[in-house]
C-alpha positions in Angstrom: 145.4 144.6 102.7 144.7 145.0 99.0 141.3 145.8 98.0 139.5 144.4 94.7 139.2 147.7 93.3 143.1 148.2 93.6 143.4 145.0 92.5 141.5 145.5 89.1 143.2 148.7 88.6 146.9 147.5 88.5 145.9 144.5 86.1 144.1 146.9 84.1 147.2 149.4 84.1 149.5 146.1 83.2 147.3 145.4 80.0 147.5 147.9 78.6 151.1 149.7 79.7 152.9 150.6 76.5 156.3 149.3 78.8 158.0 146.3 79.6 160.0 145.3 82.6 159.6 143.8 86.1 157.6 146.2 87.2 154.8 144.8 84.7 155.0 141.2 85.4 151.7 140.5 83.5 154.0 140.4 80.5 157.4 140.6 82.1 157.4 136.5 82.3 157.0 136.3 79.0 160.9 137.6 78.3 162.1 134.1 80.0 160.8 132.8 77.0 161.9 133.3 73.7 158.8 132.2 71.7 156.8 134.5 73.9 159.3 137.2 74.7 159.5 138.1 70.4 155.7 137.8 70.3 155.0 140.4 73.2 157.8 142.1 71.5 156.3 142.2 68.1 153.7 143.6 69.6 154.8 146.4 72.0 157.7 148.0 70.6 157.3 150.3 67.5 159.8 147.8 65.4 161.5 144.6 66.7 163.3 142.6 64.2 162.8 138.6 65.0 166.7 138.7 65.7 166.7 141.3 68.2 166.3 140.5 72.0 164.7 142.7 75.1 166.0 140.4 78.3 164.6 140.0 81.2 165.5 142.6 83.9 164.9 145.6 81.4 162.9 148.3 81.4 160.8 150.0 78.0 158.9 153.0 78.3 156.7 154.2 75.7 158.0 151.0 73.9 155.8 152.2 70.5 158.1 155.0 70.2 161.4 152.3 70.4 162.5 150.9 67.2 165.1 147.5 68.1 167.2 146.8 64.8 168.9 142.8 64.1 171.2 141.4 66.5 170.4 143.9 68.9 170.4 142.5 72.8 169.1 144.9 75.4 170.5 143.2 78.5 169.1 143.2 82.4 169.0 146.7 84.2 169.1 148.3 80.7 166.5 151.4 80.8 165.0 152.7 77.4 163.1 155.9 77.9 160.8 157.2 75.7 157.6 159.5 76.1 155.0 160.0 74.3 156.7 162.9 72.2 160.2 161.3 71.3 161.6 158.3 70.5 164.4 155.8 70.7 165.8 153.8 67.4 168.6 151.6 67.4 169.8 150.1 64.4 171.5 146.8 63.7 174.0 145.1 65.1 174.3 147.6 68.0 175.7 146.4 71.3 174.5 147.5 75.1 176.4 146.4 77.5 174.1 145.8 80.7 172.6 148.7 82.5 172.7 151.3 80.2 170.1 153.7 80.1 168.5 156.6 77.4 166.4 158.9 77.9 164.7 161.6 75.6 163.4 164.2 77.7 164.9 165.8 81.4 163.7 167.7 84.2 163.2 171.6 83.7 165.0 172.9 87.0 165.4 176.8 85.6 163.1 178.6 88.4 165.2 178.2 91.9 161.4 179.0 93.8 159.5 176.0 92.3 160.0 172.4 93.5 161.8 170.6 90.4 158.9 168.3 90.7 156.7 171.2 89.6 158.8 172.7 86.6 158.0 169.6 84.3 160.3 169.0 81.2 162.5 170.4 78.5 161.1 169.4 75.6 161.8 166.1 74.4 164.4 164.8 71.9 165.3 162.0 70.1 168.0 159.1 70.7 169.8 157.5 67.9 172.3 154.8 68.1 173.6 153.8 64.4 174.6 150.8 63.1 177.3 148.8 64.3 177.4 150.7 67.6 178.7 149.8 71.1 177.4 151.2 74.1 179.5 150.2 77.4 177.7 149.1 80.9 176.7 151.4 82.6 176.5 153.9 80.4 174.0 157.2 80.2 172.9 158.4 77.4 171.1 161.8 77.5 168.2 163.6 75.4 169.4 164.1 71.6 172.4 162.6 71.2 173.2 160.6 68.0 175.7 157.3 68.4 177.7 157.5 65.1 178.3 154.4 63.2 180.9 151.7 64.7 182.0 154.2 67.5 182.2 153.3 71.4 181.4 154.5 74.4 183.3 153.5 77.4 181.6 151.8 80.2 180.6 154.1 82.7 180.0 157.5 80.4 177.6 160.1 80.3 176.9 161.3 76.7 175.6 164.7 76.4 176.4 165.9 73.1 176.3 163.5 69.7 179.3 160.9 69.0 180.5 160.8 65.4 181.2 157.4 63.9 184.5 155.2 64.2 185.6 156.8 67.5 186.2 155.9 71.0 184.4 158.3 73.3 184.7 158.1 77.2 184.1 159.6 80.7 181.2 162.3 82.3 180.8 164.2 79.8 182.1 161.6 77.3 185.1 163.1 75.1 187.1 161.3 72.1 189.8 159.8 73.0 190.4 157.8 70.0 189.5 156.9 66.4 188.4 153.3 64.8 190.3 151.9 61.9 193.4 152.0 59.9 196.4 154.1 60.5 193.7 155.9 63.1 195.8 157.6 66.0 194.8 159.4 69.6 192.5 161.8 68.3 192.8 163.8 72.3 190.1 166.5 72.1 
């Protein structure tokens, strides 16, 4: 049975979470609803332009460090994680396909005698997916990478180092396979 005192204590946390998702429903409802989904928006994430969209089913953590450009859509079982030392900034017209995820810091696991529970993190570093951007389903994206303008990452990939603009990049670790635009051939690396 739940006490009062537990009770208080998870509505409390849920005020005042700096995340969004279904795990916080005293604001996730509020993404079924447009008018109310950009106005808790607005509020929790570091920037959120009026065009951009966080659906319902996604998770934000450490949404003041996450900037959202226009005509982004972050779509159900999509997972943005930040910490309180990093960020995540996505610029306009970026496309996530759903249940991608970011993160900016990861486990240290260096010292084979500690539990990796008890090593804590490398330090944190920034994610940055430029303008024009498309980010396949499924996809991981890991601490510091930069998405390069109009490039692609295949459904599916882990990104572990940065992807220059106008290619296709796919697989775990994601390579290029190709480049964008015209008279652009199999760049195989």
């Amino acid at each position: 049975m739940i006490g009062i005192s537990e009770f208080r204590a998870r509505l409390k946390f849920w005020r005042q979470a700096d995340r969004l998702g279904p795990d916080v429903p005293l604001t996730h409802w509020r993404l079924h609803f447009k008018s109310s989904a950009l106005q808790i928006c607005r509020k929790k994430f570091k920037h959120f332009h009026e065009t951009a969209e966080f659906r319902p089913g996604a998770y934000a953590v450490f949404c003041s460090k996450i900037s959202l450009g226009a005509r982004v859509v972050v779509r159900p079982g999509c997972q943005l994680m930040a910490d309180s030392f990093e960020g995540i900034t996505i610029e306009d017209d970026v496309m996530l396909g759903a249940g991608v995820h970011i993160y900016v810091n990861n486990h240290r696991f260096s010292d084979p005698s500690i539990p990796i529970i008890d090593q804590g993190y490398y330090p944190s570093q920034p994610v940055v997916l430029e303008k024009g951007c498309w980010i396949g389903a499924n996809a991981i994206l890991l601490p510091g990478v930069t998405i390069g303008r109009n490039a692609v990452v295949g459904a599916g990939s882990i990104v572990t180092r940065s992807i220059p603009p106008r290619v296709v990049a796919v697989g775990s670790p994601a390579r290029i396979v190709k480049e964008i635009g015209p008279g652009a051939g199999s760049a195989e690396r």
